[in-house]
C-alpha positions as CSV (number, residue, x, y, z in Angstrom):
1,X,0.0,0.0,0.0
2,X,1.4,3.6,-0.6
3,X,0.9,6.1,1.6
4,X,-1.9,8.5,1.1
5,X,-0.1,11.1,3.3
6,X,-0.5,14.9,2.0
7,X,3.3,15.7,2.9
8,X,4.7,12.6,1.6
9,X,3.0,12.6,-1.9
10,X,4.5,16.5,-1.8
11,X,8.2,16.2,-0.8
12,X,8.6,13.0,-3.6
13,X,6.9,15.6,-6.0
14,X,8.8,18.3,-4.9
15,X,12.1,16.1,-5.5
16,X,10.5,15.3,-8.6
17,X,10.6,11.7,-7.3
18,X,7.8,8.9,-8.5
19,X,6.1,7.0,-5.5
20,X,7.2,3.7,-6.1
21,X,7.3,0.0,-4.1
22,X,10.2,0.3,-1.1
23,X,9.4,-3.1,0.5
24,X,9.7,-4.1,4.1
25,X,12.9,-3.2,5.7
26,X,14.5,-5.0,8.9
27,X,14.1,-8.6,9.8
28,X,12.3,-9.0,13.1
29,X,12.1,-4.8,13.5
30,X,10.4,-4.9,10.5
31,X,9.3,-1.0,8.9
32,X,7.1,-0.9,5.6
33,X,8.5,1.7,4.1
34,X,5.2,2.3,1.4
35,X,3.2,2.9,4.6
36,X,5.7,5.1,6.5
37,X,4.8,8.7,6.9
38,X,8.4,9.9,8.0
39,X,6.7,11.6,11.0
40,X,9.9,10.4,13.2
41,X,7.8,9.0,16.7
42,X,9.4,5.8,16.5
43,X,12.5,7.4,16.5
44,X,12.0,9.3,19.3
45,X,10.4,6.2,21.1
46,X,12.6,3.9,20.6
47,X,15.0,3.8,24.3
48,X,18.1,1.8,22.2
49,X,18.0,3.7,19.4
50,X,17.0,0.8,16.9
51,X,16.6,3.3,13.9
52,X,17.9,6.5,12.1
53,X,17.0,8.1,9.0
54,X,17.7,6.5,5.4
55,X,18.4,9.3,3.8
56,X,20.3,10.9,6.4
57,X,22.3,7.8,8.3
58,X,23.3,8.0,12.1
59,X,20.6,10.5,12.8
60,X,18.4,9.8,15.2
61,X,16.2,13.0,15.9
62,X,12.7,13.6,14.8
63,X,13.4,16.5,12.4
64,X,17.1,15.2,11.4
65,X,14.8,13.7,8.3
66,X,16.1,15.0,5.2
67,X,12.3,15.2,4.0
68,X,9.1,13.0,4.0
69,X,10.5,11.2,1.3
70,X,12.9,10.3,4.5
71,X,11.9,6.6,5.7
72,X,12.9,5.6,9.7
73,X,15.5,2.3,9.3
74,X,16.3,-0.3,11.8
75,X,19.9,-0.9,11.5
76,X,20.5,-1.6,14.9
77,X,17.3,-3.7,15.0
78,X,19.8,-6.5,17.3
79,X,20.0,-4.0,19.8
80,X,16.0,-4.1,20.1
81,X,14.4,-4.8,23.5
82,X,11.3,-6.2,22.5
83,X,9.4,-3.1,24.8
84,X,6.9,-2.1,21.3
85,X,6.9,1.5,22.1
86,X,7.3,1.7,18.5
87,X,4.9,-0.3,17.2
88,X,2.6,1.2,19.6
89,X,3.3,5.0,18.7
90,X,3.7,4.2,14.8
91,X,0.5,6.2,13.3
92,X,0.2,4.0,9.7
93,X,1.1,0.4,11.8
94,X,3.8,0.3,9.6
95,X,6.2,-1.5,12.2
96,X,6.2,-4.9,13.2
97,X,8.6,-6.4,15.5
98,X,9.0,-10.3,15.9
99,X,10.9,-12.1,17.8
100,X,9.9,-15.3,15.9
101,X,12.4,-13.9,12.8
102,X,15.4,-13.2,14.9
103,X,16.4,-16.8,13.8
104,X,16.2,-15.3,10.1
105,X,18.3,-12.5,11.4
106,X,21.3,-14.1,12.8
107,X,21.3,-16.7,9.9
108,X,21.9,-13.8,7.5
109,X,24.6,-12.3,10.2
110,X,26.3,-15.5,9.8
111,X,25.9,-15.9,6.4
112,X,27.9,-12.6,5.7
113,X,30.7,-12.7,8.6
C-alpha cells in the first residue's frame, strides 16, 4: 500500500521523485517503508535507538529527516528490547517487531561474517 499522506506525496513531488514500491525493511524490526509517513515517533520512542533516517544515516532525531521522502530504518534492530513503544506509537502500523524472525536474522549475520 502507498501512503496517502498529504506531505509525503509533496516532498517525492517536490524532489521530482515517483512514489514507487520500497518493500519491508529490517528482519524481526520490520518497517514498511510504502506505509511510513516519516513523522519520526518511532525514532524518538525507541530507548536503544533501533533506527535512524535512510536518507540521512546515524541521525536519530525527529526533524534530522532530510524530508518526507525520509523513511525511519532499523539498522541496529539487534540492539531491540522487545518493549513495542514503537509499534505502539507508529500512526500507519507500519512496524512490526517479531521475535519469531530473529532466527532469520542471525542466519543472515552469519551468512555474511
Amino acid at each position: 500500500m502507498y501512503t496517502l499522506d498529504q506531505k509525503v506525496k509533496a516532498a517525492y513531488a517536490e524532489n521530482g521523485e515517483e512514489i514507487k514500491p520500497m518493500g519491508i525493511h529490517g528482519t524481526f524490526v520490520a518497517v514498511d517503508w510504502d506505509s511510513c509517513i516519516a513523522d519520526g515517533v518511532c525514532l524518538l520512542s525507541c530507548p536503544v535507538k533501533v533506527f535512524e533516517w535512510y536518507k540521512n544515516p546515524g541521525e536519530t532525531g525527529r526533524n534530522d529527516r532530510k524530508d518526507y521522502t525520509d523513511k525511519a530504518s532499523p539498522v541496529k534492530e539487534a540492539d531491540c528490547i522487545w518493549c513495542m513503544a514503537c509499534v505502539e506509537v507508529c500512526p500507519t502500523k507500519a512496524i512490526k517487531v517479531d521475535q519469531a524472525n530473529m532466527d532469520i536474522h542471525e542466519k543472515e549475520i552469519a551468512r555474511f561474517s
